[in-house]
C-alpha atoms as one frame of an Amber mdcrd trajectory, in Angstrom:
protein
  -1.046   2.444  23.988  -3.569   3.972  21.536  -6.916   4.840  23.877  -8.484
   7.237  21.436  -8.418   5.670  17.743  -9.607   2.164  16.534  -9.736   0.375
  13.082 -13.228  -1.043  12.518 -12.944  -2.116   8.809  -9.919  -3.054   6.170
  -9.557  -2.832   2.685  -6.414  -3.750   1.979  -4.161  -0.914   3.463  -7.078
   1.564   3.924  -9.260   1.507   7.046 -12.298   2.666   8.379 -12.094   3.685
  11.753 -12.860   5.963  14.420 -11.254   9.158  16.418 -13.061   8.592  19.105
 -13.405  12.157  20.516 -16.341  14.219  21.926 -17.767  14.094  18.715 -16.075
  11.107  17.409 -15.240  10.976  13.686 -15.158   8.408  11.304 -12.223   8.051
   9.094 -11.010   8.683   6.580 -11.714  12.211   7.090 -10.290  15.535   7.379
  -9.232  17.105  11.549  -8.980  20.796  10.886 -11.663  21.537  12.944 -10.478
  19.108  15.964  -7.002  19.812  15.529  -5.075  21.874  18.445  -1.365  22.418
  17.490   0.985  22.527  21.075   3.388  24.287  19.059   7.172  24.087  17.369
  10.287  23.367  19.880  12.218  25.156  17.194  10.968  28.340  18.537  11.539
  27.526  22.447  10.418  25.035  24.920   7.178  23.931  25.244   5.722  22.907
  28.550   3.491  19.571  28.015  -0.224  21.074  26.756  -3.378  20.590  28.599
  -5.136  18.799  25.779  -8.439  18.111  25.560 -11.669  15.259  24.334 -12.482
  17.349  22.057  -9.478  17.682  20.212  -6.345  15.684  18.725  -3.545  17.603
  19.946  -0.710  17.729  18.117   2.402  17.072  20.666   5.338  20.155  21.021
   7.443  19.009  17.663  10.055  20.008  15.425   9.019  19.518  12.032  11.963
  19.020   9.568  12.096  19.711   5.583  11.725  17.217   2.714  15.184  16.266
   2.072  17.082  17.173   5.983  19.665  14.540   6.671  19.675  11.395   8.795
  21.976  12.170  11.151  20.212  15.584  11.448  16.855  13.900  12.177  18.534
  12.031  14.670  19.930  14.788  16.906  16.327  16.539  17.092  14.494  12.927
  17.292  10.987  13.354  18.796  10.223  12.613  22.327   6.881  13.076  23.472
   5.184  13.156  27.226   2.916  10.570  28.433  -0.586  12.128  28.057  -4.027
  10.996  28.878  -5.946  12.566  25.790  -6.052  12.479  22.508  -2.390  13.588
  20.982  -0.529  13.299  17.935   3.199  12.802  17.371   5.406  14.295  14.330
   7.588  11.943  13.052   9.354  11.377   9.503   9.793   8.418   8.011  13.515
   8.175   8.542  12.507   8.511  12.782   9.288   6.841  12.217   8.464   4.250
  15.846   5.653   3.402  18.109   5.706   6.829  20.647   2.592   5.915  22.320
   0.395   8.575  20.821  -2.999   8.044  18.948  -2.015   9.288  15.492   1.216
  10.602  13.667   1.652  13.385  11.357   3.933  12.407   9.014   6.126  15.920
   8.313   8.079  16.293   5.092   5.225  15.060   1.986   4.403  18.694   0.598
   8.006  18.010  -1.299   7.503  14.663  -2.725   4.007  14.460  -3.312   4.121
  13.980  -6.903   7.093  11.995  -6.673   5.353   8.276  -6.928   8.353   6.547
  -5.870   9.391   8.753  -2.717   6.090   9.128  -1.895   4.756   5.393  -1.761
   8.415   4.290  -0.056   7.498   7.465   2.571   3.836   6.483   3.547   4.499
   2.288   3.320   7.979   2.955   5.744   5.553   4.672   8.357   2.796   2.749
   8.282   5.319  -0.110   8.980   6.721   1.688  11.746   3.954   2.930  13.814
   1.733   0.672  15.515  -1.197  -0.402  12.817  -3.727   0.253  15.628  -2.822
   4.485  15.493  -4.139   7.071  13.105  -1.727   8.363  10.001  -2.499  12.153
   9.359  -0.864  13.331   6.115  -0.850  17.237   5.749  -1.081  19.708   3.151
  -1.277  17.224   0.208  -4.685  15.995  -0.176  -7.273  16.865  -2.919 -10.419
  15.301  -4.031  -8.241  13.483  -7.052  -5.432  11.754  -4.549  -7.239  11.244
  -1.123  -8.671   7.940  -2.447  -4.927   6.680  -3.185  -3.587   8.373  -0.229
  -6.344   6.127   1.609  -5.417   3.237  -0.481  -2.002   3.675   1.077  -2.687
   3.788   4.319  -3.224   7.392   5.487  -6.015   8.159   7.786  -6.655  11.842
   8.544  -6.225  14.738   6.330  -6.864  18.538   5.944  -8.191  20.934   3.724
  -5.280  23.249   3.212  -4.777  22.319  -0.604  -8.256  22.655  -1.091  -7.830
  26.341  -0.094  -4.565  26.736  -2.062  -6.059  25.708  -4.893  -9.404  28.088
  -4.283  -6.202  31.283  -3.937  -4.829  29.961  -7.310  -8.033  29.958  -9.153
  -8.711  26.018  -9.523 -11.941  24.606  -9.657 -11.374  20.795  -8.134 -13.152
  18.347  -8.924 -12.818  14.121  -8.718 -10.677  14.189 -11.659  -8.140  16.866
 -10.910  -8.710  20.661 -11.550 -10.041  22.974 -13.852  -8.640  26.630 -14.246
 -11.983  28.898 -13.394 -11.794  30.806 -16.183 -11.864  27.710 -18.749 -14.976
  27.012 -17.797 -18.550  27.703 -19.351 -20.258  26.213 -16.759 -20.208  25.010
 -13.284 -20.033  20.920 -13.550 -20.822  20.340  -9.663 -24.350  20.678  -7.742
 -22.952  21.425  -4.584 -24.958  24.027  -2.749 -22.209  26.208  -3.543 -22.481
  26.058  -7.415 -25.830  24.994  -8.001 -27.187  28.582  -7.743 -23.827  30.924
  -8.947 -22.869  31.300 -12.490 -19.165  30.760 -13.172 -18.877  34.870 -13.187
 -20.558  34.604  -9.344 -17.662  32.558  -8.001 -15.390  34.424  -5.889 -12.408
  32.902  -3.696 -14.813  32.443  -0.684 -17.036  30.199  -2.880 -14.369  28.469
  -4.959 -12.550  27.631  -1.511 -16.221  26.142  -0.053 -16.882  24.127  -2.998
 -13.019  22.448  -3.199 -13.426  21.876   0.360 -17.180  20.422  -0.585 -15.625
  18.267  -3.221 -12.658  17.049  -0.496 -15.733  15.912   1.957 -17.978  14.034
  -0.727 -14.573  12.188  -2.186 -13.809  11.229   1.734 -17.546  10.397   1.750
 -16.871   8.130  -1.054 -13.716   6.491  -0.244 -15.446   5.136   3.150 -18.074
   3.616   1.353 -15.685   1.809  -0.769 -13.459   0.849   1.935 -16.859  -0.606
   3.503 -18.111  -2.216   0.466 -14.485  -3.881  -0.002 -14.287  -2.037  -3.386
 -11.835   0.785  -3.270  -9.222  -0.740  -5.890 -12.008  -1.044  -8.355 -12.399
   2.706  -8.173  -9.166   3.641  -8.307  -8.123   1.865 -11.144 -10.426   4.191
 -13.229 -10.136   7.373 -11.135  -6.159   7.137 -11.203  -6.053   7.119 -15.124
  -7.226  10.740 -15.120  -3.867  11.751 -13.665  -0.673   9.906 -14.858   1.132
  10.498 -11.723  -1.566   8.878  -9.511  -1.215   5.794 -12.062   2.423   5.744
 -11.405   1.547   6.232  -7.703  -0.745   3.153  -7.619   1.698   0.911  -9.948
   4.566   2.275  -7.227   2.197   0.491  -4.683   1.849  -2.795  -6.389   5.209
  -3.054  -6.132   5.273  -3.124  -2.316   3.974  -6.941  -2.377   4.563  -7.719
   1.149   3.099  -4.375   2.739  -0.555  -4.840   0.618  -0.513  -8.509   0.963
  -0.796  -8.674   4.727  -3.507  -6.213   5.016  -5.888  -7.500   2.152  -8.455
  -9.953   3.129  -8.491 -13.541   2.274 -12.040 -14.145   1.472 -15.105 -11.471
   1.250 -18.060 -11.519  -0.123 -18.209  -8.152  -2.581 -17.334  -9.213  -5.717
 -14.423  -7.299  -8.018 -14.487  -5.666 -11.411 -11.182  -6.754 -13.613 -11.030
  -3.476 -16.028  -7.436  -2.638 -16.566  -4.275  -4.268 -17.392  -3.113  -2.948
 -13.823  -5.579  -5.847 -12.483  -3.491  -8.711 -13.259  -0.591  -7.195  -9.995
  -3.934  -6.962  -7.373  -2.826  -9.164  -4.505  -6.282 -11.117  -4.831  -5.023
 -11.690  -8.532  -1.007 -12.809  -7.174  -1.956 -14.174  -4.210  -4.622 -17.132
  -6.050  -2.121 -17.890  -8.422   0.807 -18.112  -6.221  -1.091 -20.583  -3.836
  -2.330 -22.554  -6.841   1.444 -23.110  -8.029   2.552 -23.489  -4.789   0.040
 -25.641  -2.318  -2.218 -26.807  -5.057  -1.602 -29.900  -5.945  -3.568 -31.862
  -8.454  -5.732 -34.914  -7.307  -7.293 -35.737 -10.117  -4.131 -35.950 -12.815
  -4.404 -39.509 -13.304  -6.924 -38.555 -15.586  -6.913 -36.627 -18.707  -6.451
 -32.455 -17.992  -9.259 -31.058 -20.229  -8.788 -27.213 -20.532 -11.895 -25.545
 -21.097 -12.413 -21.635 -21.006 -14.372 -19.797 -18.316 -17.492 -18.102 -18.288
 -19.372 -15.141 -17.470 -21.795 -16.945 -15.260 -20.004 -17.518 -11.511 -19.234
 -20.014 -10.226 -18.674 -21.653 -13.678 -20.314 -25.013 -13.040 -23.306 -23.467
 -12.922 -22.993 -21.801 -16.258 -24.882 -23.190 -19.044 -21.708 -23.641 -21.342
 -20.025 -25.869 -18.668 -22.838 -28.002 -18.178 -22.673 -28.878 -21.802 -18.276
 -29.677 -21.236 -19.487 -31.959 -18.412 -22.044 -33.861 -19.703 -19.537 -34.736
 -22.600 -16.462 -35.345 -20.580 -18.735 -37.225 -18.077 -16.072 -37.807 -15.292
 -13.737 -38.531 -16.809 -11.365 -35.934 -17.258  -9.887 -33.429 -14.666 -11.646
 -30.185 -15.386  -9.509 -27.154 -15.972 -10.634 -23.354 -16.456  -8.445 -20.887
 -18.121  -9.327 -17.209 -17.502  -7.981 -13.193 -17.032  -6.605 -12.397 -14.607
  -6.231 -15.298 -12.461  -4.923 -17.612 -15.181  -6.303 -21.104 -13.889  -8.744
 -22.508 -12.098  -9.290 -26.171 -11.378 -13.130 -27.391 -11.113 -11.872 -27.725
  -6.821 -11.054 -24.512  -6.732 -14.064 -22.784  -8.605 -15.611 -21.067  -5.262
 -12.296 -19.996  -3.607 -11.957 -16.449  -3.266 -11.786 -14.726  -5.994 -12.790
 -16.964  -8.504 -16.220 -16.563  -7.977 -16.148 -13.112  -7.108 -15.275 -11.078
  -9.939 -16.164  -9.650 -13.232 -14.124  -8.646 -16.025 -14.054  -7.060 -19.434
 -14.790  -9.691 -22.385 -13.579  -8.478 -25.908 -12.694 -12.072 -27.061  -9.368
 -10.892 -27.332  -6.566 -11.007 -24.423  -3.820  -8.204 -24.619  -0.614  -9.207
 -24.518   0.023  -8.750 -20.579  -3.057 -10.966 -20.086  -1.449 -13.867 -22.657
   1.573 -13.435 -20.826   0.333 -13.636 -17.157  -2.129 -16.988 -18.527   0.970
 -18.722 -19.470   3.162 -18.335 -17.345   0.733 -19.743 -14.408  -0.650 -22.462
 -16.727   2.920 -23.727 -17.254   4.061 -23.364 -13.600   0.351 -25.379 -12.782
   1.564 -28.214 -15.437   5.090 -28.806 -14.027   3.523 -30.016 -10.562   0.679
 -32.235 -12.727   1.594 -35.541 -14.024  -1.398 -35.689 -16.577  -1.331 -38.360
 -18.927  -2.411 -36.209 -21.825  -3.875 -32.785 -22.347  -7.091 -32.143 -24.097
  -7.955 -28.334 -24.641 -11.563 -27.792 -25.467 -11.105 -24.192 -26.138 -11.854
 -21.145 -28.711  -9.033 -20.634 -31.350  -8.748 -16.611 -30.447  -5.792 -16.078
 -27.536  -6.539 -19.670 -25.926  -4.834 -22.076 -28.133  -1.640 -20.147 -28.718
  -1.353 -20.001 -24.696  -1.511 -23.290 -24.352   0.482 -24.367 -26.994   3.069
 -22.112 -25.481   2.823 -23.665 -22.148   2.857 -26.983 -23.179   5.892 -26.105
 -25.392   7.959 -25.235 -22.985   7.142 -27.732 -20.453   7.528 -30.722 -22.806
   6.108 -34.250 -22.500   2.537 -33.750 -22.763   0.490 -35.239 -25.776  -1.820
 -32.143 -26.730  -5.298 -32.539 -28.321  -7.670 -29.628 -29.391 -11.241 -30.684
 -30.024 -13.154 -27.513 -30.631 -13.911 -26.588 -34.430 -16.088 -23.862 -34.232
 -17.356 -22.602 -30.840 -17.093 -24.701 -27.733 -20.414 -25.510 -27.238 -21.490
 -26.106 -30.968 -22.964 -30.048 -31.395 -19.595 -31.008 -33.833 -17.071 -29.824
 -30.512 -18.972 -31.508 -27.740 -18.973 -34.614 -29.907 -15.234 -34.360 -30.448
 -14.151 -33.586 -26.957 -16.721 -36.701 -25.641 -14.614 -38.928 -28.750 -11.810
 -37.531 -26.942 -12.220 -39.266 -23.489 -13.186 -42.259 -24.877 -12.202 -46.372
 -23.131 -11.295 -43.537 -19.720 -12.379 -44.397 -16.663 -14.487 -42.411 -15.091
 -13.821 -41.478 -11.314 -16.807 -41.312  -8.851 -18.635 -38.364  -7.552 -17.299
 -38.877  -3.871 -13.928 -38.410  -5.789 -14.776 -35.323  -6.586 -15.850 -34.240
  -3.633 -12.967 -35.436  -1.618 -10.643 -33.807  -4.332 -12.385 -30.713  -3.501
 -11.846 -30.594   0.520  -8.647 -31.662   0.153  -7.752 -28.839  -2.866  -9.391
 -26.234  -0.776  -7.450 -27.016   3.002  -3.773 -27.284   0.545  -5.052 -23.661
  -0.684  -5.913 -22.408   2.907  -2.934 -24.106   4.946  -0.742 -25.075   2.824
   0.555 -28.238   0.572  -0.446 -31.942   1.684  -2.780 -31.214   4.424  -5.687
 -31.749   2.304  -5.029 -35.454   1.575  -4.334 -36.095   5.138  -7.062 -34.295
   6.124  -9.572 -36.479   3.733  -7.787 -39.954   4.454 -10.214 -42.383   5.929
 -12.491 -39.509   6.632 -15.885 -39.392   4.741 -17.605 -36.865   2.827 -21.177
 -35.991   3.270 -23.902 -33.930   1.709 -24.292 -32.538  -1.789 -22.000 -30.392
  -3.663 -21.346 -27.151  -2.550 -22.578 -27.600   0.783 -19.946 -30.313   1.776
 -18.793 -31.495   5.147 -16.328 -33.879   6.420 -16.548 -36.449   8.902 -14.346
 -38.154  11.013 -14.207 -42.444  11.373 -16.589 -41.883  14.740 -18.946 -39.645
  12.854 -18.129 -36.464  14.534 -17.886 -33.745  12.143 -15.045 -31.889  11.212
 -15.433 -28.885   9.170 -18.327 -27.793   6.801 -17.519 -26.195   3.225 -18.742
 -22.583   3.473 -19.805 -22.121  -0.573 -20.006 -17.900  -0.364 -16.234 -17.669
  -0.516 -15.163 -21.370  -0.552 -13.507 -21.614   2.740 -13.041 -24.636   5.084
 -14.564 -24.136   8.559 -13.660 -26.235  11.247 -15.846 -27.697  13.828 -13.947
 -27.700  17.573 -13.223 -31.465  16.739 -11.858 -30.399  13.100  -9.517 -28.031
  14.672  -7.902 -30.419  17.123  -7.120 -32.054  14.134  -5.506 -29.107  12.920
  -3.515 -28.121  16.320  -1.956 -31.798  16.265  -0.636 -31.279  12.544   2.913
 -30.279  12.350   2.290 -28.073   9.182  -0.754 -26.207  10.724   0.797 -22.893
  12.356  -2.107 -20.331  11.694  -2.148 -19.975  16.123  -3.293 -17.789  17.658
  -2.339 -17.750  21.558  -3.955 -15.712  23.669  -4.107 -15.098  27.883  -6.184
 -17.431  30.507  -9.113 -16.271  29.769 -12.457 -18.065  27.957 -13.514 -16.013
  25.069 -17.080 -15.447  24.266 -18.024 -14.224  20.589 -14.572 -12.448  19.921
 -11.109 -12.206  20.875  -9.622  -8.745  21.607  -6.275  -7.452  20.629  -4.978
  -6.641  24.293  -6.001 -10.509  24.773  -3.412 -11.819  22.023  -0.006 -12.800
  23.445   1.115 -14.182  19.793  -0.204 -14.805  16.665   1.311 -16.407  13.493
   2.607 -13.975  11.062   1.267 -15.475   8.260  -2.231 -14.981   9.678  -4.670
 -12.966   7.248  -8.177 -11.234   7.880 -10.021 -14.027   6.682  -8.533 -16.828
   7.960  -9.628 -19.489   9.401  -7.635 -19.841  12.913  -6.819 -21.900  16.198
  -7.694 -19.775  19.414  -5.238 -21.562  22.231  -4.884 -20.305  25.963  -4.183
 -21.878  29.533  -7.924 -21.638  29.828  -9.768 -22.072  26.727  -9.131 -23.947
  23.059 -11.585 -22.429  20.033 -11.613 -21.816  16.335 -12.784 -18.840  14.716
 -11.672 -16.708  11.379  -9.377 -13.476  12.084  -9.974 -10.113  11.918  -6.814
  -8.669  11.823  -3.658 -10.444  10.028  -1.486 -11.874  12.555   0.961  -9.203
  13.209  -1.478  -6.472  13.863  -3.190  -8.511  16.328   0.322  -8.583  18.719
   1.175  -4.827  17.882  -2.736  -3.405  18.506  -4.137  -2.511  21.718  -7.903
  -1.751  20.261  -9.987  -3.869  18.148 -10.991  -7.476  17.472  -8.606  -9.804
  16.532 -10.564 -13.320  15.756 -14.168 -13.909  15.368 -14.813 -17.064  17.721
 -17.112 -19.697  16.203 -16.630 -22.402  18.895 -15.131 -22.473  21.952 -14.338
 -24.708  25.265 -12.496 -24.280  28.621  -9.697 -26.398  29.666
């Protein structure tokens, strides 16, 4: 059980958390001056140390080199004693398990750390093996230019010893990489190390402060990212400096299922879309996955009418899109096509992320981006049944996407309608001639087609129009809420991140669905404000921080968003695991 570490924050596999010591630090961060080593039982036995608060002691191990085989990691697997303070277990990947310490130190990455591949599959096999509640300490590897990635991956703790290595070698580190001392004119960094020494003034001592110096304010900024929700948009620029971080980072995209459980479902910082790289963020993959898979179209008994999206979020407030409604006038099903996340139906417009980013605008996609757009825009078309397609969009990159899409799909009658720029007098008037003798549906239509869009994207397919049948919608668009054929309210539409959130009466509607598994079930107590981990007896797996879930127990029924995804609330014994928002005893 892990007394002496907790996880307070989550950005995707990085945390912030605390070693809660004498002096308790905030991670990510480097232990060299709290660590107490118990020693190697290479050399002899050890007897069990007398540890300390005021120090993570590292348990009596046998550390093994990069490369020792299985079977020889299995003869010399770790055991450690049952200790009361704060201690730390070696393990390797290959012998990685829960042995009821606080943190790990994961032995063996001095000899693959610039290895991508090894490295990535090394740290994600751990971090999957230990519980997600304990503290990963990787040593000897990190350096201002990696620790954000090593974060990003999931380690927790580091040390400084490369930062001295490099200071013995003659490298000047800085956020980038290194610079050999004697290529350089001047010193680049402010530190109170450099800001009053000339490059001829710095000596090993003061190279070796300033590295370390560098190592703290990079740790300093990685926590502030990892608060802020931001640390993939700064890595995707501070990786390019060094190609294997890139490869590193790419590696990691590649581990779907490890960074898609630990990233958030909905948050409120918004994301910067720079970099090819963006289009494999699980924000990016996870929207259009749900889209082609839950989404389904309400509207497609009207005309789709592609438009493209705009700069202003979210786009229906944009002064471009208020022109393509007031000529399409309701009566057309209104369809945004955009980098990175492909498309976005007029429902979907304030789900998370498609009001929450910003990206590069050239006017020009690259060909990953044309790629990515039509390959979601034709999976989106083979679940509609639109009678026609109208695409009100620019000539550059759109229409050859769409043409593409349609093309291989088949069946659909295609019409483009701009002929200079989409909001020009001449297009408006052509895409208006374009809807004309269609019906036009009402506004409640809308509305109910966005609830019921919005609970398929959250819970999965066809529980939005059962959710919305014979139930009434109420208030004005985006503040939205649903109520029931006795008036009692159900759920309100939360417009920040364009989540569902369910009233106690809304989410005994839920628990009695058969689809509706996002449970979590909990001991006979009444929770007040928050659920805590060592209160969880089981939680769905597919639960993610974020979501919006069903607090059951012998004693109490409640509804509240998560805080941790669902297996880290049944495999942590610190933390909270739901945020309650209403709550009643049985």
């Amino acid at each position: 059980m892990t007394e002496f570490f907790e996880v307070l924050d989550r950005d995707g596999a990085a945390r912030l958390g605390e070693l809660r010591l004498d002096e308790p630090l905030q991670t990510p961060t480097t232990v060299d001056a709290v660590l107490e080593d118990a020693g190697s039982r290479w050399v002899n036995s050890r007897d069990e140390p007398e540890g300390s608060s005021a120090t993570l002691t590292i348990l009596p191990h046998r550390g093994m080199p990069t490369g020792t085989r299985g079977v020889v990691q299995e003869a010399f697997a770790p055991s450690i004693p049952d200790v009361t303070f704060p201690s730390a277990a070696v393990i390797t990947p290959h012998l990685a398990d829960d042995l009821g310490a606080d943190a790990y130190v994961l032995s063996g990455l001095t000899g693959i750390d610039r290895d991508p591949r090894r490295l990535v599959e090394a740290i994600t096999e751990t971090r999957r093996a230990i519980p997600p509640d304990t503290a990963l300490y990787a040593p000897g590897i990190a350096e201002p230019a990696s620790v954000a990635l090593l974060s990003y991956l999931g380690i927790d703790l580091f040390d400084t010893d490369r930062s001295v290595i490099a200071a013995t070698q003659g490298r000047y580190l800085v956020s980038e990489g290194s610079i050999p001392v004697e290529e350089l004119d001047e010193l680049p960094c402010p530190c109170e190390v450099c800001r009053p020494r000339s490059v001829a003034d710095l000596d090993v001592d003061a190279l070796t402060q300033h590295n370390i110096a560098q190592l703290d304010a990079m740790l300093r900024l990685v926590r502030e990212r990892i608060g802020d929700g931001r640390l993939r948009d700064y890595l995707e620029g501070q990786v390019r400096h060094q190609p294997w971080l890139t490869s590193a980072m790419r590696q990691l995209d590649q581990e779907w299922s490890y960074l898609e459980e630990r990233t958030p479902v909905a948050r409120q910082s918004a994301m910067t879309f720079t970099t090819d790289d963006a289009l494999h963020r699980v924000e990016v993959v996870r929207f259009a996955d749900r889209l082609t898979s839950r989404y389904r179209p309400q509207l497609d008994e009207h005309p789709l009418v592609l438009v493209p999206c705009s700069a202003t979020k979210p786009y229906s407030q944009s002064p471009s899109h208020r022109h393509f409604r007031e000529a399409i006038d309701f009566r057309g099903h209104i369809v945004s096509l955009t980098s990175p996340f492909g498309v976005v139906p007029d429902e979907l417009e304030l789900v998370y992320p498609a009001q929450h980013y910003d990206t590069a605008v050239t006017g020009h996609w690259s060909a990953s981006e044309q790629a990515f757009v039509t390959d979601v825009l034709e999976a989106y078309l083979r679940r509609a049944s639109y009678p026609r397609i109208i695409a009100h969009v620019p000539a550059e990159g759109y229409r050859s996407v769409i043409q593409e899409a349609v093309d291989r799909v088949g069946g659909f009658d295609l019409t483009f309608t701009v002929v200079d720029h989409p909001t020009d007098d001449d297009s408006l008037s052509h895409l208006s001639s374009a809807l004309e003798g269609e019906w036009a549906y009402r506004r409640n239509r809308r509305y109910r087609a966005i609830v019921a869009a919005i609970a398929d994207m959250q819970f999965g397919p066809g529980i939005g129009a059962d959710l919305v049948s014979g139930a009434e919608i109420v208030g004005r668009y985006p503040r939205l809420r649903l109520r029931d054929r006795t008036d009692e309210q159900l759920l309100t539409l939360v417009p920040q991140y364009g989540q569902l959130a369910f009233t106690l009466a809304g989410a005994r509607w839920l628990a009695a669905h058969d689809s509706v598994d996002h449970v979590v079930a909990i001991e006979g107590f009444v929770p007040h404000g928050s659920v805590l981990a060592p209160g969880v007896i089981d939680a769905d797996p597919a639960i993610r921080v974020g979501d919006e879930v069903l607090v059951e127990g012998p004693a109490a029924f409640g509804v509240g968003r998560a805080a941790m995804y669902g297996d880290e609330m049944v495999e942590s014994s610190r933390g909270i695991a739901v945020d309650v928002r209403h709550v009643q005893e049985r």
